[in-house]
N, C-alpha and C positions, 0 to 999 in steps of 0.2 A: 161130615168129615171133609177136608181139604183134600186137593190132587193128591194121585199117588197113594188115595186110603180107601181103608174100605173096613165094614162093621165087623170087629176082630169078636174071637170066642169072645163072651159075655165074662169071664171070670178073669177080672185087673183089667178090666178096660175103662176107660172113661167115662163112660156110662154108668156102671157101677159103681165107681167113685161119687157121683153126683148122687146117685139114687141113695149112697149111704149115707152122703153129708147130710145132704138134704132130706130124709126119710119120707120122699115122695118118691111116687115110680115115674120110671124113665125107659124110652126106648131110642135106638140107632135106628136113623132109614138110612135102607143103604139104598143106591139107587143102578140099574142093573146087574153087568157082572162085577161090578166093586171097583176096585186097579184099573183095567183097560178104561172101563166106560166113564172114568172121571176126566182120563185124557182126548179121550176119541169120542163123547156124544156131546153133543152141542148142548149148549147150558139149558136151549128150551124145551127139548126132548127131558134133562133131568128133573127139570122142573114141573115139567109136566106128569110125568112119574111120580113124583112126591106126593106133590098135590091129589094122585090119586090116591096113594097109598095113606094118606092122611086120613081121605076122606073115607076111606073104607076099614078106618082103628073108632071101633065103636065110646074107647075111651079118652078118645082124643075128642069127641063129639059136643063136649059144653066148654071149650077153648083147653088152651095149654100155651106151654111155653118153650122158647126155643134158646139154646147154646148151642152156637156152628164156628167150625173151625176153615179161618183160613177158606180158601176158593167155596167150600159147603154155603157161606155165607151170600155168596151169590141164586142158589138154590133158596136158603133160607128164605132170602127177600124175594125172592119168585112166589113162595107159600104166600106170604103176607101181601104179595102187590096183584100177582095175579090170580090166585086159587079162588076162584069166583062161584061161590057156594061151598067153600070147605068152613070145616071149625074155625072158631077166631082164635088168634094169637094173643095173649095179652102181654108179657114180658117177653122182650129180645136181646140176648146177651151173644156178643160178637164179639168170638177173639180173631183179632192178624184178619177183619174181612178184606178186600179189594174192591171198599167201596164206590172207589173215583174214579175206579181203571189202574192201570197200572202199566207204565214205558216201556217192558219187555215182558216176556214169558216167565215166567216163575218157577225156582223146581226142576228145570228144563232136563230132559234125562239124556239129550245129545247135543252140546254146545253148536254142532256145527249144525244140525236139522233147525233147531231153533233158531240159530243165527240167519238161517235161509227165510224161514216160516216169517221172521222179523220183516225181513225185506219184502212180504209180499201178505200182509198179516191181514189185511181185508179182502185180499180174493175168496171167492166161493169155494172154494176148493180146502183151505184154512178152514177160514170159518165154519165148513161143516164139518172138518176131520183132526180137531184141536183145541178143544174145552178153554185152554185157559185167552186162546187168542179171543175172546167173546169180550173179553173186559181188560184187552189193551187199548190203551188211548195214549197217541200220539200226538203232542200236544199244537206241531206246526203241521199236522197232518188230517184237522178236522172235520173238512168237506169230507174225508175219505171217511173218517168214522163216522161220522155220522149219517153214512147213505149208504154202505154197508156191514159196519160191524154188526152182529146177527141178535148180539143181547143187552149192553151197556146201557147203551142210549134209550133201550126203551124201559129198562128197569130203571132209571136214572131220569125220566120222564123230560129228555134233553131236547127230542127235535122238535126245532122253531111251531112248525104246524099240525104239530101231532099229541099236542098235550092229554093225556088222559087223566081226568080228575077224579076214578074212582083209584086210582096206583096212588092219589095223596092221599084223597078220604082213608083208603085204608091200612096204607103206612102209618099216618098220624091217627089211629085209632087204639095204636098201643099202649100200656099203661105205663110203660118202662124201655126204656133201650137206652142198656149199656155197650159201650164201645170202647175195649181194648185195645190199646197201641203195643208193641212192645219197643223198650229202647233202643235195643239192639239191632234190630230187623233188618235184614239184607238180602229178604226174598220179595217181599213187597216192597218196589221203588215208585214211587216216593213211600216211607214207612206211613204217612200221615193219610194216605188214603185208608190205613184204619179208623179215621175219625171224620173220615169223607173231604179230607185235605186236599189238594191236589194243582196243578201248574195253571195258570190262566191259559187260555186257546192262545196259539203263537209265541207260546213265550217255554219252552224246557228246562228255562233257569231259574224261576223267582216263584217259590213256592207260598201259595195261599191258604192261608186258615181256614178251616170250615165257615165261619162263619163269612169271609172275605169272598165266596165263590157265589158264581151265579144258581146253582142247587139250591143253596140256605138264602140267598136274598132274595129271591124268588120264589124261594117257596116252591120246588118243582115236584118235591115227595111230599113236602108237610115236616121235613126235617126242622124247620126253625119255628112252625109250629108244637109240636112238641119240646124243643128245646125252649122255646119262652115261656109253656107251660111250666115247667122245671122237670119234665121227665124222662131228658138225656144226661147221662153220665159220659164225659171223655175220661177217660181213666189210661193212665200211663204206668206200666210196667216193666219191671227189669226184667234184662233176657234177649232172646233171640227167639222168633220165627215160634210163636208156641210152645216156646218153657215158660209154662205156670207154672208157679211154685203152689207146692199145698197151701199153704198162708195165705197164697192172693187165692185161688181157687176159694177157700173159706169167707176170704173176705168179697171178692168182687162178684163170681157168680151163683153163690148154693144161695144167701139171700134170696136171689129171684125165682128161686122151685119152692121154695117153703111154702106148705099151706096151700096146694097146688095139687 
């Protein structure tokens, strides 16, 4: 689930939706008290949770597969980069993720808190008491993200001296990742960090294509290793901010639970 959500009664939830297209089973992790702790626990505490709760679903034990929504997606990729000894992942379907980072807060539930938090987005203080400041990036403001933003940078396997090669090996050990943009989006800025788009360092005007960024030429997750394998989907849909339509749901993500 995205900020602001949490694993709703099971009957018309999305969950259940998937589990019926798809006639595979499906569960929601939710990760502490649901609402509060998607704003208020730092992305590696959730992540850390998951990954335990993963490892202790005895039917998630011979892999599974993941759809995460929006900021969840940050969690998602915590499972698969750092859960070191959980189940393997083999299909990853991401809708609206905030894979590049993203220029402000998202969702923000106080214009003026956020507008403050903005101005001071990499103090310790933030970063421990503000989930989604974990994966803002400031494009002329790098040095600062990148020595203390608390999660981006090491999920994103960014800093110069600290490259960890098992966060590629097992990113790119997926069999599938699909990546939802939506057209409309105007929670996620830039909308194109759903496809891991995002600004070059020092520049907040001139936006780069996945493939244009140092991530993907690089190779820093194993992104454009799988992509040359042919096992990324950019897929662009109508809408705003998480309206899938049944149609694309049918088409973009029940494929990847089937037979699962």
């Amino acid at each position: 689930m995205g900020v602001n959500d949490e694993c709703p009664d099971d009957k018309g939830s999305f969950t259940e939706l998937l589990r019926n297209l798809s006639g595979s089973p499906g569960y929601c992790v939710e990760i502490g008290n649901g609402k509060d702790d998607s704003w208020s626990m730092p992305l590696t505490e959730q992540a850390t949770l998951a990954c335990q709760t993963v490892k202790q679903m005895k039917e998630l034990s011979q892999g599974y597969n993941i759809v995460a929504q929006s900021q969840g997606n940050m969690v998602a990729r915590g499972l698969i980069e750092f859960c070191e000894g959980g189940p393997p992942v083999r299909n990853y379907v991401s809708l609206g993720g905030p894979h590049a980072g993203v220029s402000s807060i998202p969702n923000c539930p106080s214009a003026l808190i956020c507008k403050l938090a903005e101005k001071s987005v990499y103090a310790d203080n933030v970063q421990n008491t503000l989930a989604p400041s974990n994966y803002v990036k400031i494009p002329t403001d790098i040095a600062n993200y990148l020595e203390h933003s608390r999660y981006l940078p090491l999920l994103n396997n960014e800093k110069p001296d600290e490259k960890n090669p098992s966060f590629k090996d097992r990113f790119s050990s997926l069999q599938n990742l699909a990546l939802l943009m939506f057209e409309e989006d105007t929670v996620l800025i830039p909308k194109e960090t759903a496809w891991f788009g995002y600004y070059p360092d020092g520049d907040s005007q001139t936006l780069q294509s996945p493939q244009q960024t140092k991530l993907y030429t690089e190779d820093w997750i194993g992104l454009k290793t799988l992509d040359t394998a042919g096992k990324v989907k950019f897929i662009s849909v109508a809408g705003k901010h998480l309206q899938l339509s049944h149609d694309d749901v049918v088409k973009y993500v029940v494929p990847y639970l089937q037979g699962s």
